[in-house]
N, C-alpha and C positions, 0 to 999 in steps of 0.2 A: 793751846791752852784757853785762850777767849773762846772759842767753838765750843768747847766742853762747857765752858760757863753759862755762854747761851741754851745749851742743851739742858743745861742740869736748872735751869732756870724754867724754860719753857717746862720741861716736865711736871717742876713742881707748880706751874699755871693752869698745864693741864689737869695735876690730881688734883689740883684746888677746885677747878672749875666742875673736873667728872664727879664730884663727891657720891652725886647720887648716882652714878654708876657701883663705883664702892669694888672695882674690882681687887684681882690681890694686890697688884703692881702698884696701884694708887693707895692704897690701905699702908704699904708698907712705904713707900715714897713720903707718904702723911706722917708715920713716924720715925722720918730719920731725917727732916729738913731743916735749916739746909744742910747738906751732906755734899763738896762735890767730889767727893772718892765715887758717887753715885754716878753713872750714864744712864740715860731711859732714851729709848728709841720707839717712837709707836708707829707702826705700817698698816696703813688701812689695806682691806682686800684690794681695792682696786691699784693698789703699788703692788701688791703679791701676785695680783696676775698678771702683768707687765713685765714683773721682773722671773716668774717662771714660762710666760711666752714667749719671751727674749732667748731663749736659753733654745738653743739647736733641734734640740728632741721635743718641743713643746709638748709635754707630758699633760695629756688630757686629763688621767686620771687623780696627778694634782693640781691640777686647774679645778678639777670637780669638787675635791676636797676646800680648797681656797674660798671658795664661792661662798661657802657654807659658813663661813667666818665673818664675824664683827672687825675683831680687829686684833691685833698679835702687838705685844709690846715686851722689847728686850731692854732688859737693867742689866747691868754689869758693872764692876768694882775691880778693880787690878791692885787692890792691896787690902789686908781686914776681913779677906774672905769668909774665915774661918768664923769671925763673930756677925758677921752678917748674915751667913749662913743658921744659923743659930737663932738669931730673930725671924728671919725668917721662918724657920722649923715650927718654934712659937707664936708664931702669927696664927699661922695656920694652926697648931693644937687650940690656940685661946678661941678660932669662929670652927670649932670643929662638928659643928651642927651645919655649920653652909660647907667645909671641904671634908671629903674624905682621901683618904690615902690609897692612893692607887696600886703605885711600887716603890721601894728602897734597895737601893741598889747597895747590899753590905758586904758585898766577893773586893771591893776593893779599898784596900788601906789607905790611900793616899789620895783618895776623892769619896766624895761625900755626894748622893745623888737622891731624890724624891719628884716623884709625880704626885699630885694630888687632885682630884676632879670636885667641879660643884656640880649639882645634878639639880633639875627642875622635874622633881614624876621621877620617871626615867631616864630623860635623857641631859647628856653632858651640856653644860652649857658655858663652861671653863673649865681650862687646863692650865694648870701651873707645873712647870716645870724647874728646880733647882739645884744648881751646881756649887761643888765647891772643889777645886783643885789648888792644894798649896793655899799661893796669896788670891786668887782669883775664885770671884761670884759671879752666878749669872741668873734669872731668872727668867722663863720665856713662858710669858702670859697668853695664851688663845681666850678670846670670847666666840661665842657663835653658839650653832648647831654643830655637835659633835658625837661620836661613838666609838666604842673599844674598837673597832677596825681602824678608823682615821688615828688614834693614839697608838694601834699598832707599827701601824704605816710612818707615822711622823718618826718612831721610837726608831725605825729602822733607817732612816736618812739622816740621824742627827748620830747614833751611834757609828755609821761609817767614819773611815780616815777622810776629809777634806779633798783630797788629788782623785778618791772613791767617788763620791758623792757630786762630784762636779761633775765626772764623767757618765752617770747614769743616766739611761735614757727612760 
């Protein structure tokens, strides 16, 4: 329980501090503080390539995608999903000059799911990703250099069952 505290503390340090970064994660961190139903975890690339190096198969091709990335930050809520979710949704409608809607996932009742991308020109330069299951939130933030192949790709490792996805080489 103190770990969570620190965690949900440092987070909201760091949205304080990345302000003029402004990603989504920090944007919505900013209004729900303090919150500790909230967790934020943020992995720099050079943790993501460590911890997909590590991994048996050292899969180059997301090594090569990894690279490309700023930085990845997971929020998550294990209860209130459903209305965090929802602020969330409306975050994103209220800057919807900086995101667009990528896909919504509506085939299923009992979860709630949206991608949404920020584009610079053409190309991707965030990914927000948002869950909603039951009591459970999640949001998984990418900065970087990105493209509809690398969001295809990630769509397809985070859609796998967990015992799946471990075992891929």
């Amino acid at each position: 329980m103190r770990m969570r505290g620190v965690m949900v503390a440092l987070c909201i340090f760091l949205g304080v501090t990345l302000v003029q970064a402004q990603d989504f994660v920090s944007r919505f961190l900013e209004m729900h503080q303090p919150d500790s139903n909230l967790t934020c975890i943020t992995i720099s690339p050079k943790m993501m390539k460590k911890i997909v190096s590590s991994d048996a198969g050292k899969n180059e091709e997301l090594l090569d995608m990894i690279a490309e990335l700023r930085s990845m930050q997971l929020l998550k809520a294990q209860v209130g999903g459903e209305s965090y979710y929802t602020a969330a949704v409306e975050l994103l409608d209220k800057n919807n000059k900086r995101f667009e809607t990528f896909a919504v996932d509506t085939h299923n009742d009992s979860a709630n799911s949206r991608v949404a991308v920020c584009k610079k020109h053409e190309d991707i330069i965030e990914l927000v990703m948002l869950t909603n299951v039951g009591e459970q939130f999640t949001v998984v933030n990418f900065t970087g250099n990105m493209d509809e192949e690398f969001i295809s790709r990630l769509t397809e490792i985070f859609a796998k069952p967990i015992d799946e996805a471990s075992s891929d080489n």
